[in-house]
C-alpha positions in Angstrom: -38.6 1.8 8.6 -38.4 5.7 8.1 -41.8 7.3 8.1 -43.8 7.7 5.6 -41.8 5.5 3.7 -43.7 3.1 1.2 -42.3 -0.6 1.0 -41.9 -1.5 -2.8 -43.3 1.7 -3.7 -43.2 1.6 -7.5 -44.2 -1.9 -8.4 -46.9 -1.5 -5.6 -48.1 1.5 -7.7 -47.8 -0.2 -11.3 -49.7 -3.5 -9.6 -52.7 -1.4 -8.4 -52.5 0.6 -11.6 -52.8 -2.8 -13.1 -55.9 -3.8 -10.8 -57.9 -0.7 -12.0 -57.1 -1.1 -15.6 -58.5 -4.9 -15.2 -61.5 -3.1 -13.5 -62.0 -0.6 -16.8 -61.9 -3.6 -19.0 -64.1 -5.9 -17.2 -66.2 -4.1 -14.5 -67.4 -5.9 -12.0 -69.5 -9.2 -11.8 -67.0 -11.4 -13.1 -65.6 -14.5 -10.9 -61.8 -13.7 -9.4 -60.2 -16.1 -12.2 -61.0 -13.8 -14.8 -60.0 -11.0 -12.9 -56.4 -13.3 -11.9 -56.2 -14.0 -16.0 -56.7 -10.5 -16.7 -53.8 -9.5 -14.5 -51.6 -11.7 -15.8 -52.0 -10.5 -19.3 -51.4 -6.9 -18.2 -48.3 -8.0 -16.1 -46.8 -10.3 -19.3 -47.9 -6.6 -20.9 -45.5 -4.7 -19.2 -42.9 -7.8 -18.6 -43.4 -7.8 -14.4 -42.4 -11.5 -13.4 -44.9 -13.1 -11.9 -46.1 -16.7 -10.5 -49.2 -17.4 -10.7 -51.5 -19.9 -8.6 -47.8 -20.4 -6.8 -47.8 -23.4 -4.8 -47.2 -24.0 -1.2 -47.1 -26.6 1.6 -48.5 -27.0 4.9 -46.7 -29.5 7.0 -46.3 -30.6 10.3 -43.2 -33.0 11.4 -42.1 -33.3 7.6 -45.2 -34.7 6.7 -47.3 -32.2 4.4 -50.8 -32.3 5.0 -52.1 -30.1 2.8 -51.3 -27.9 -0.8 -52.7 -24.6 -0.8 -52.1 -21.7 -3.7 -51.2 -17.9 -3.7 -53.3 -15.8 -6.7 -49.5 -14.2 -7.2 -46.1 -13.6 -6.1 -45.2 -10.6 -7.8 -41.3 -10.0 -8.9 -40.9 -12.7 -5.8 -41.4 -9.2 -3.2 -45.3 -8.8 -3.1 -47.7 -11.1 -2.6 -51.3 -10.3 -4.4 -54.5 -11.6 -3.6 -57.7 -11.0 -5.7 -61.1 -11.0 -4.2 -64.4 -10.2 -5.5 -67.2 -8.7 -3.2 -68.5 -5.8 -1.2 -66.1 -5.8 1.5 -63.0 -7.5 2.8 -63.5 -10.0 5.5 -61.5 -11.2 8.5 -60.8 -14.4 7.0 -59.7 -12.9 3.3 -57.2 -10.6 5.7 -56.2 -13.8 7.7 -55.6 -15.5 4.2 -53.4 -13.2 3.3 -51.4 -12.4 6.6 -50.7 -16.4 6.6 -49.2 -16.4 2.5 -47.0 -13.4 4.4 -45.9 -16.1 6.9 -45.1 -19.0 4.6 -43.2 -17.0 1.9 -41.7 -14.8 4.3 -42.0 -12.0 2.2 -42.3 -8.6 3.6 -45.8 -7.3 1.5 -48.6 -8.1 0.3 -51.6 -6.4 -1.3 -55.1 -7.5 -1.2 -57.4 -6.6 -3.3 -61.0 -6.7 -3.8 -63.3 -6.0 -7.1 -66.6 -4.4 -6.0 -69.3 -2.8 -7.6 -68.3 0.2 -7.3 -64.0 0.2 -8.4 -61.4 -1.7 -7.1 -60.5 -1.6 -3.2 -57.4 -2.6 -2.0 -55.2 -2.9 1.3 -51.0 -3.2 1.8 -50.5 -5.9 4.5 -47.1 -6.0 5.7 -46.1 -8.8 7.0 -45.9 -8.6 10.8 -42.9 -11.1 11.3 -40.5 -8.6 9.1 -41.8 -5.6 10.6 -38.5 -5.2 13.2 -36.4 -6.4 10.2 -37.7 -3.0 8.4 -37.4 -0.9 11.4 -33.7 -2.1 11.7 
């Protein structure tokens, strides 16, 4: 990937302007599915396709053992994850670096609602990360 280069640069601009806009409306103090329905209003707002609370398996030898859920898959390229705290943790960053692995998608953005704004972090996923630089 060239430097300097941002990975889905313009709808990675219009999601976090989206995350802040929630954060004007709401503030904070709110728990993350208010924040999630919030998001997807603005996003059916200004008609960016979305799945939300998007499904996926865990399996081991064709036999799933578990259903877990992604916050959003974002015009199926970015995966979004909303949090709501002081800080981001290992485990929120593991969370989200494992959604990378199971949709094989090449972004995602986590973000968190604080106190003071909305903090947020572009994770790319590390097993596309020679596919970019090719």
């Amino acid at each position: 990937m060239e430097e300097g280069k941002i990975l889905y640069k313009e709808l990675s601009y219009k999601i976090v302007g989206i995350l802040f806009e929630v954060y004007n409306q709401l503030g904070y103090g709110f728990k993350e599915k208010y924040y999630e329905k919030a998001v997807a209003e603005y996003f059916k707002k200004e008609n960016i396709k979305f799945k939300e609370q998007a499904p996926y398996k865990i399996a081991i030898k064709n036999k799933v053992i578990a259903m877990n859920y992604i916050d959003f898959i974002v015009d199926s390229k970015i995966v979004l994850e909303l949090k709501k705290g002081c800080y981001f943790s290992k485990q929120n960053l593991e969370q989200v670096k494992q959604y990378l692995q199971v949709t094989n998608l090449k972004l995602a953005i986590l973000a968190n609602f604080m106190p003071n704004g909305v903090k947020y972090i572009r994770v790319l996923n590390p097993n596309n990360l020679q596919k970019l630089n090719s």
